[in-house]
C-alpha positions as CSV (number, residue, x, y, z in Angstrom):
1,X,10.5,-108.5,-5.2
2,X,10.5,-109.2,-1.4
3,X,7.9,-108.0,0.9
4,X,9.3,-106.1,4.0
5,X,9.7,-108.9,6.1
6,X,11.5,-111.2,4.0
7,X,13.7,-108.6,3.2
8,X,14.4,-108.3,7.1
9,X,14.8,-111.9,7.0
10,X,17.7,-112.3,4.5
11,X,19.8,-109.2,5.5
12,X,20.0,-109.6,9.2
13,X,22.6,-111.7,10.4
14,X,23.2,-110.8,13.9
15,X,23.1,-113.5,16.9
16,X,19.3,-114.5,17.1
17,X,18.0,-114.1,13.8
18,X,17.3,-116.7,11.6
19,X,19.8,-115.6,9.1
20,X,22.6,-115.0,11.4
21,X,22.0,-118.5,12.9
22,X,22.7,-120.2,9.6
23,X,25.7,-118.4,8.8
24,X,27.2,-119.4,12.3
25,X,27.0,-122.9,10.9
26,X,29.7,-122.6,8.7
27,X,33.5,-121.7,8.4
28,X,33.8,-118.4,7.2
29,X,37.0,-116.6,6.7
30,X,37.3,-114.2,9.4
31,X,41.1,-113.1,8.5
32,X,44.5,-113.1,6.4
33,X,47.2,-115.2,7.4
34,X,49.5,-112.4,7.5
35,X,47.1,-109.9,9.4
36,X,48.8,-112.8,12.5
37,X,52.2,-113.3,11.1
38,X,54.3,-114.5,13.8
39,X,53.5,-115.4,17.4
40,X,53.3,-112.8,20.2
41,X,52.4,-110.4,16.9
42,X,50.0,-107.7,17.9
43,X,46.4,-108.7,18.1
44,X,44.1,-107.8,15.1
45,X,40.3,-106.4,15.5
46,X,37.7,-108.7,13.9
47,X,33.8,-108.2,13.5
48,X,31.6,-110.3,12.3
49,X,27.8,-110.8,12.1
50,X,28.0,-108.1,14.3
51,X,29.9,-109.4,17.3
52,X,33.3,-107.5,18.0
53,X,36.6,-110.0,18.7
54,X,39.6,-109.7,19.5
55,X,42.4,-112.4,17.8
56,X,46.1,-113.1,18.1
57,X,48.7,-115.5,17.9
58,X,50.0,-116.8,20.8
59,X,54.1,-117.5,21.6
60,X,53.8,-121.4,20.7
61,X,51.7,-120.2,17.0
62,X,48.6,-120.5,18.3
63,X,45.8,-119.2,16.7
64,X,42.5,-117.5,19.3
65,X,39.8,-115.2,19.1
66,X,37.6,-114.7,21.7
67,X,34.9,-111.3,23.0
68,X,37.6,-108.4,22.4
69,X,36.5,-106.7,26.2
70,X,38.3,-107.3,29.1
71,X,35.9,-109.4,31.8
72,X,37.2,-107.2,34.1
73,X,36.0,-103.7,33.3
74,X,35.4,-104.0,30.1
75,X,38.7,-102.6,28.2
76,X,39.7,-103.4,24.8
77,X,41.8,-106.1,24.9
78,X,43.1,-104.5,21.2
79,X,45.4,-103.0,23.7
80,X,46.5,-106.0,25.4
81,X,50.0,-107.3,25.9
82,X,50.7,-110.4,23.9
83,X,53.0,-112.1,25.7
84,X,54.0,-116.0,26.9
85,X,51.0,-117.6,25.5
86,X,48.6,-115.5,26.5
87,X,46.7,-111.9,25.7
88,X,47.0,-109.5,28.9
89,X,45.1,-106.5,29.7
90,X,47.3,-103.6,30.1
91,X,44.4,-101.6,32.6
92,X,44.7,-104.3,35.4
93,X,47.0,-107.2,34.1
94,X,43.8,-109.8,33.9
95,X,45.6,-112.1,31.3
96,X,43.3,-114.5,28.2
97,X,44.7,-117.6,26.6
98,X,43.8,-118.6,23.2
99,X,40.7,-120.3,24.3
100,X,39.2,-116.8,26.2
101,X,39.8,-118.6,29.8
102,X,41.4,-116.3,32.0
103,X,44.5,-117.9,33.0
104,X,45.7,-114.6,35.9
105,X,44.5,-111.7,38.1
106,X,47.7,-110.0,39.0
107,X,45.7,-108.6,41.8
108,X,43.8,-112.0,43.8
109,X,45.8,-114.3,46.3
110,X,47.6,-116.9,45.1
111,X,45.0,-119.5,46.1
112,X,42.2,-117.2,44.6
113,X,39.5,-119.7,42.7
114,X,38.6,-116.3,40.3
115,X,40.2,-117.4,37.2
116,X,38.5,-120.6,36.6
117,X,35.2,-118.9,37.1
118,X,36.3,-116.2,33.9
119,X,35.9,-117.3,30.4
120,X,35.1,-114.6,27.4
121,X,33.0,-116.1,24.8
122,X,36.1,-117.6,22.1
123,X,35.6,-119.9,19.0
124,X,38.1,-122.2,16.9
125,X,40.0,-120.7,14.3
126,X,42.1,-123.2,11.7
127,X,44.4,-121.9,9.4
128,X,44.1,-123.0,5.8
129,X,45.1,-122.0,2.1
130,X,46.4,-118.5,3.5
131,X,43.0,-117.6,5.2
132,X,42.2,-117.5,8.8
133,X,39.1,-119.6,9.3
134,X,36.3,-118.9,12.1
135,X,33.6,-121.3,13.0
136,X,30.9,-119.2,15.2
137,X,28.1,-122.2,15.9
138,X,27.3,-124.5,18.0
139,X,30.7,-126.6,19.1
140,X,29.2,-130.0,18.8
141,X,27.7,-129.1,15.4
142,X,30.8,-128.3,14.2
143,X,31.3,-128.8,10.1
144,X,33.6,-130.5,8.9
145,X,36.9,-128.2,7.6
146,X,37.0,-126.5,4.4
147,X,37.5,-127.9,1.0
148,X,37.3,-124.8,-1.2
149,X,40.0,-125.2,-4.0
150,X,41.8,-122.5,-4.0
151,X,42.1,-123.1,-0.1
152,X,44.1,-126.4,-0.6
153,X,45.9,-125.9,-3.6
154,X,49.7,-125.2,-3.7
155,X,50.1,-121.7,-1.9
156,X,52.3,-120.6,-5.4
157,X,48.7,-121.3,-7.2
158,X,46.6,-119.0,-5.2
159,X,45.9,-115.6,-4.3
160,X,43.8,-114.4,-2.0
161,X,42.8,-110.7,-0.8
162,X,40.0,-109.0,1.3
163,X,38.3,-105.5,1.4
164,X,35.4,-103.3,3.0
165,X,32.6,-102.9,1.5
166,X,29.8,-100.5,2.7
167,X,26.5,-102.5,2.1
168,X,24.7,-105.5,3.3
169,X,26.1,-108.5,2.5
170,X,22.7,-109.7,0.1
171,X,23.3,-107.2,-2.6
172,X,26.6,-107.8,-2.8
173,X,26.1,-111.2,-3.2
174,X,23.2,-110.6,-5.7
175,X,25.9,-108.9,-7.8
176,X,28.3,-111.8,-7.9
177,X,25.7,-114.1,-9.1
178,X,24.6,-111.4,-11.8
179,X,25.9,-112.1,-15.3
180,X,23.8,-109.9,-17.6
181,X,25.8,-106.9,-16.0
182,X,29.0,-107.8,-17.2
183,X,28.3,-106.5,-21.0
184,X,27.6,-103.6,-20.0
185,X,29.7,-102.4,-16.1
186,X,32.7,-104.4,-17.4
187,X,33.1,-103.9,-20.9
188,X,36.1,-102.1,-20.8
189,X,37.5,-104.6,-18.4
190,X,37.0,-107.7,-20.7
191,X,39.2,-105.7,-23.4
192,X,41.9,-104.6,-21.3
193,X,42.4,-106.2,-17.9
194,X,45.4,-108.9,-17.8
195,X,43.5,-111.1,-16.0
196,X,40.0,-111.2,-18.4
197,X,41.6,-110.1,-21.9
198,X,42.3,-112.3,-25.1
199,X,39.2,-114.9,-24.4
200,X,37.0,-115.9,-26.7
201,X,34.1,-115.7,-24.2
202,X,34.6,-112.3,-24.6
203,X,33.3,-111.6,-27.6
204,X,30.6,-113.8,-27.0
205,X,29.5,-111.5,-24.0
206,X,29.9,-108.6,-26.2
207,X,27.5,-110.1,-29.6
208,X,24.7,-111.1,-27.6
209,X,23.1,-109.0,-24.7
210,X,20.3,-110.8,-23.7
211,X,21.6,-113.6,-22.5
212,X,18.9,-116.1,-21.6
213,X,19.2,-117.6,-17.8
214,X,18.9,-121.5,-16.6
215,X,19.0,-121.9,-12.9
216,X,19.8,-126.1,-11.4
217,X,19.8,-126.7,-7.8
218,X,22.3,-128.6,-6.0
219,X,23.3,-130.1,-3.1
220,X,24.6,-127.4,-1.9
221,X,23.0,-124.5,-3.8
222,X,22.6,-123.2,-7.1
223,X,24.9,-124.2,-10.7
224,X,23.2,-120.0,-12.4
225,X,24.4,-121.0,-16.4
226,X,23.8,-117.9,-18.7
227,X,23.9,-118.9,-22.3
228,X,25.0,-116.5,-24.9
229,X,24.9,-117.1,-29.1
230,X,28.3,-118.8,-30.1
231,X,29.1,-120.1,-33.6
232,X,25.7,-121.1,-35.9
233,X,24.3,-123.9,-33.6
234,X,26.5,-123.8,-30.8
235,X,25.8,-121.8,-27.4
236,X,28.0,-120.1,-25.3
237,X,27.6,-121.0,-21.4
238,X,28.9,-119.4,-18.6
239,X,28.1,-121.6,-14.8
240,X,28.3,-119.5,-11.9
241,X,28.0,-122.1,-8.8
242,X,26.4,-120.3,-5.3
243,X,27.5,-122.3,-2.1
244,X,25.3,-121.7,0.7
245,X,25.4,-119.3,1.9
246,X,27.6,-116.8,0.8
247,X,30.1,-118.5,-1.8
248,X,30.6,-117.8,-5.7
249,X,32.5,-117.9,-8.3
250,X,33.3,-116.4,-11.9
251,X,33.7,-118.5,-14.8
252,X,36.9,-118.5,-16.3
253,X,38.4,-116.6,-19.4
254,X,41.1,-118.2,-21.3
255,X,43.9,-119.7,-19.1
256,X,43.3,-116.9,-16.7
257,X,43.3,-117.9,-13.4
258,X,39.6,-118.8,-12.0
259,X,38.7,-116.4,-9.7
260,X,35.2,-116.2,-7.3
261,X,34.1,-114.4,-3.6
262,X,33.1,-115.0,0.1
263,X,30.7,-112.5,1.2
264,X,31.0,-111.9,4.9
265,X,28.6,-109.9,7.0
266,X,31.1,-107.6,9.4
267,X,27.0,-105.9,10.3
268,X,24.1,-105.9,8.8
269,X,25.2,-102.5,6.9
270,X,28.7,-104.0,5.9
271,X,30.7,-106.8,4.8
272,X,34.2,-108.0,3.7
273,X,34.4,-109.1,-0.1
274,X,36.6,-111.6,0.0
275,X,38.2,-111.9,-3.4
276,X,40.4,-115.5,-4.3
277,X,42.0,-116.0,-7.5
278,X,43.6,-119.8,-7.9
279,X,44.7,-121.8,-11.0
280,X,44.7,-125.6,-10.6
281,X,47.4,-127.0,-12.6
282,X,50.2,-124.2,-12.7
283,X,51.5,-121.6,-10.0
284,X,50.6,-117.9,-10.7
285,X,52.7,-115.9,-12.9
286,X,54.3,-113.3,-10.9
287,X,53.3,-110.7,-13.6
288,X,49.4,-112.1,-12.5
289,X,50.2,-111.8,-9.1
290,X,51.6,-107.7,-9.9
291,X,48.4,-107.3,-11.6
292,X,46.4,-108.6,-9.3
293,X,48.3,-106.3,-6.1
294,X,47.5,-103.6,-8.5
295,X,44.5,-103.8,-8.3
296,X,43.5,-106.0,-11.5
297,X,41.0,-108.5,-12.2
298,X,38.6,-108.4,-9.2
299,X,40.7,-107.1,-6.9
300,X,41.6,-103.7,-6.0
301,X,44.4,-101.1,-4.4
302,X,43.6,-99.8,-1.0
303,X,43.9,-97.3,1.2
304,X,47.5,-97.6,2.5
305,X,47.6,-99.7,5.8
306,X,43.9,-100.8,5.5
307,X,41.7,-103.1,3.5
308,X,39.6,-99.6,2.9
309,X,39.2,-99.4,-1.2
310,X,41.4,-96.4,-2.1
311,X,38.4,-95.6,-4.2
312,X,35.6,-95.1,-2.1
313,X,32.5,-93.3,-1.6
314,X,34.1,-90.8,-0.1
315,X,35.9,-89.7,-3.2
316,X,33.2,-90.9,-5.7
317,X,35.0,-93.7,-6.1
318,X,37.1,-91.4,-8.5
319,X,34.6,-91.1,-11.2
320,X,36.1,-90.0,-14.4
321,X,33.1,-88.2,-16.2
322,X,35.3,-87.8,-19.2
323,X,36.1,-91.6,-20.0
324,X,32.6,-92.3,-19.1
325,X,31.5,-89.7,-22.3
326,X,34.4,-91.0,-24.5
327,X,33.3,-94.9,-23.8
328,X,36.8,-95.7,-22.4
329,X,35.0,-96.7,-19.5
330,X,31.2,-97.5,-19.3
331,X,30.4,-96.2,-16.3
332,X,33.2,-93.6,-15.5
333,X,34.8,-95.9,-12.8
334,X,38.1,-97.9,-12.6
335,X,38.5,-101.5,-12.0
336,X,36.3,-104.4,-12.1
337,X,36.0,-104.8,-8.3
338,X,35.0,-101.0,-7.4
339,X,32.2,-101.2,-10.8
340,X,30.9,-103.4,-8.8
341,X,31.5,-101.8,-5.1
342,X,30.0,-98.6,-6.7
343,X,26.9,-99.6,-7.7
344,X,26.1,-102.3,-4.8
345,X,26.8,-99.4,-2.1
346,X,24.9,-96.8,-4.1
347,X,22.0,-99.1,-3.5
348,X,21.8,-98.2,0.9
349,X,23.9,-99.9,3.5
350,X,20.1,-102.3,2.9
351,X,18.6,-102.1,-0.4
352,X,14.4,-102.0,0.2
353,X,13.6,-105.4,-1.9
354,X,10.1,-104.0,-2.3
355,X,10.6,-101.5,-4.6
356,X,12.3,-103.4,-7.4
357,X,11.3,-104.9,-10.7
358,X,12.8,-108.0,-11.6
359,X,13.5,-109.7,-14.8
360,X,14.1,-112.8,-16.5
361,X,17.6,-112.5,-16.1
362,X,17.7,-112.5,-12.0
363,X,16.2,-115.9,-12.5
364,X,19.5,-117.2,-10.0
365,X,18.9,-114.5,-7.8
366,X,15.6,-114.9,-6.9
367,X,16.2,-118.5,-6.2
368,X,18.9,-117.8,-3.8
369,X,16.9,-115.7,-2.2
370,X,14.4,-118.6,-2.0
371,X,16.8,-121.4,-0.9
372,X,18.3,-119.2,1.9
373,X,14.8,-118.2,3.4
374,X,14.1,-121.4,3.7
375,X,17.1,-122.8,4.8
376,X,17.4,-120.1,7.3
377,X,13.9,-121.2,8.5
378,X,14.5,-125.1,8.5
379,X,17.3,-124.7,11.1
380,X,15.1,-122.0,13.1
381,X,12.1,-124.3,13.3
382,X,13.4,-127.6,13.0
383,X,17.0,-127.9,13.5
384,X,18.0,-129.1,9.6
385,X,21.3,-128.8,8.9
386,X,21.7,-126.4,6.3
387,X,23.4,-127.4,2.9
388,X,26.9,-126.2,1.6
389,X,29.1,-127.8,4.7
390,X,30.0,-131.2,3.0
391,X,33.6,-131.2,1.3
392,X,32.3,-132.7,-1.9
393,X,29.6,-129.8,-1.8
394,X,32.6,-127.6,-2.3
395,X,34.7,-129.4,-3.8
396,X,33.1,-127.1,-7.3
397,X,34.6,-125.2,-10.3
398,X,33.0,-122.8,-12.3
399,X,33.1,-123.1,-16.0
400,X,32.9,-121.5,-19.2
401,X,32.3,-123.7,-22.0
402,X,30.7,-124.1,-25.8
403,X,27.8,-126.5,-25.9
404,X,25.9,-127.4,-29.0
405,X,22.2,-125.7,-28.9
406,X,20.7,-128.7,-28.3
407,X,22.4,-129.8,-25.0
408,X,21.7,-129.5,-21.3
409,X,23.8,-127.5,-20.1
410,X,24.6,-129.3,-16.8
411,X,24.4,-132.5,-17.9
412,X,26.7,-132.5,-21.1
413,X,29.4,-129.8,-18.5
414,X,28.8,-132.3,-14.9
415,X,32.3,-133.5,-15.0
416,X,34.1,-129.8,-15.4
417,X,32.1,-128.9,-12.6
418,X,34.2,-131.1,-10.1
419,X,37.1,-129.8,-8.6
420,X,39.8,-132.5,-8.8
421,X,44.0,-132.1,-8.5
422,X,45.6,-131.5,-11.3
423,X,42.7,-131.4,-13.2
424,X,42.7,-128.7,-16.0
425,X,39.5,-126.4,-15.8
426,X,36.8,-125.3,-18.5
427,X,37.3,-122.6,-20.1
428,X,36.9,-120.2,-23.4
């Protein structure tokens, strides 16, 4: 467990605290490419780590985001008027360019001096693998761009969505680094979803359930390998990498595709699950790609016209009592991403750390929590750099793989591990 003010520590991500610091080190994705799908489109809302924006694409393709109120009186610029390269206030006209430099006051001579003096607060944006990136730091500590695979293969071998969810951003990390739950929340799901079914691993998960935890540190995090029983002297592995700070991914099943998550802090008592699902050596079948819209795999379907799950707290998250009693579905709700959305949120927009009892199998997530309390404090007290921003640092795969008893695990799997083109990933 945490005492109370570590828990404070690795929750709060807002400008000024140590946590939020470290996470404005880093490109995060802030948006969809088609949330800005054509210049002079209308601007789209953004929050993150607890600061509100404002972002649009400007008439030459341009991508900005800068403070979404007006310097003037303070209107939502949400309203503004996207028009010849620039976002204009529709209250008084006071007119933004991408780079939050105001650019003209309708109102002020024509030899005025007020527009140089105005600037909102703006950061870069680049556009990459379908995603919208945001880099919130310092400007001449800038990280180099992002390498994730499924960012930079083909766009016809990725797929990439986002949704709400109403927690902090820890525990729903904590639960995509957790692989003992998957035997039991996701049962159902490894025997019927299209994008998990007809994989070996899957019995595996199923024969053993106590799975017994290794945790390796990298570079740039964690490599979390869960072994299960396999054939007489044989183990089953499953490698869930952790990226600092808030990158993971699921080991593959079959020739699925191989799938993982961003968690982003929108506030300390939200955050967007990002959700990608790539494969590096073929495009996606369209009929994945169906599944996945529909809400297969770890995606999910949506309130229409938001990135709101369509089953939510507010509805239960349509709990089916019934298929929870007959066993067609463990715990009575649909779809592996909302499982998991359920029980995360039913924890408290921040779950109290200093109640809970942990066991030998959240082995990877107390050393998470370790390596981002103490990254979070290197770069408070001493300026380190924090890990996780070097390309080959994400440059990762996880895998799934049988290893004899006798091997180490990330030794006798190191070369899967690396994500190369073309390169045919490890699975079961």
């Amino acid at each position: 467990m945490l005492n109370a003010e570590q828990n404070e520590l690795v929750t709060r991500t807002n400008a000024g605290t140590p946590m939020g610091e470290l996470f404005r080190r880093y490109w995060l994705p802030a948006l969809l490419s088609e949330e800005l799908p054509e210049p002079d489109c209308e601007p789209v809302r953004l929050q993150l780590l607890g600061e509100r924006l404002i972002t649009f694409r400007n008439t030459d393709g341009q991508l900005g985001v800068m403070d979404e109120f007006c310097a003037h009186r303070g209107v939502s610029l949400w309203f503004g008027r996207n028009e010849e390269n620039g976002l204009r206030c529709p209250y008084h006209g006071w007119k933004f360019d991408i780079h939050g430099q105001c650019v003209d006051v309708p109102s002020e001579p024509e030899d005025s001096q007020l527009c140089k003096r105005i600037k909102l607060k703006s950061y870069p944006l680049v556009e990459r693998g379908g995603v919208i990136w945001i880099y919130m730091g310092p400007p001449e500590l800038q990280p180099a761009l992002p390498e994730w695979e499924f960012a930079t293969v083909p766009r016809s071998h990725s797929f990439t969505t986002k949704r709400l969810q109403e927690c902090n951003w820890l525990q729903a990390l904590e639960g995509g680094i957790d692989s003992s739950h998957v035997s039991f929340l996701h049962r159902g799901g490894l025997k019927n979803d299209p994008l998990f079914k007809g994989s070996k691993g899957n019995d595996y998960n199923m024969n053993d359930l106590r799975p017994q935890f290794e945790v390796v540190d990298t570079d740039g995090g964690l490599l979390i390998g869960v072994r299960r029983k396999a054939e007489p002297g044989h183990s089953y592995w499953r490698v869930t990498p952790w990226i600092m700070p808030c990158f993971t991914m699921v080991p593959p099943r079959a020739d699925h595709p191989i799938h993982g998550h961003f968690w982003v802090p929108i506030d300390d008592e939200n955050c967007w699950a990002w959700s990608f699902d790539y494969h590096p050596t073929r495009p996606l079948h369209q009929e994945e790609v169906d599944a996945m819209r529909n809400g297969a795999g770890i995606h999910c379907k949506y309130v229409p016209g938001t990135f709101i799950p369509l089953a939510n707290k507010t509805n239960d998250y349509l709990m089916d009592r019934q298929k929870q009693r007959s066993g067609e579905l463990y715990s009575g709700v649909e779809g592996i991403a909302i499982q998991d959305a359920s029980l995360q949120e039913s924890m408290g927009p921040i779950q109290d750390r200093t109640r809970e009892h942990l066991t030998f199998t959240d082995r990877g997530i107390v050393q998470t929590r370790r390596r981002l309390m103490a990254a979070a404090k290197a770069l408070a007290e001493n300026g380190t750099p924090p890990p996780g921003n070097l390309p080959e640092q994400q440059k990762i795969r996880s895998v799934a793989t049988v290893l004899p008893d006798t091997a180490i695990f990330h030794e006798a799997a190191r070369d899967s591990f690396r994500a190369e083109p073309g390169k045919p990933h490890t699975t079961v």
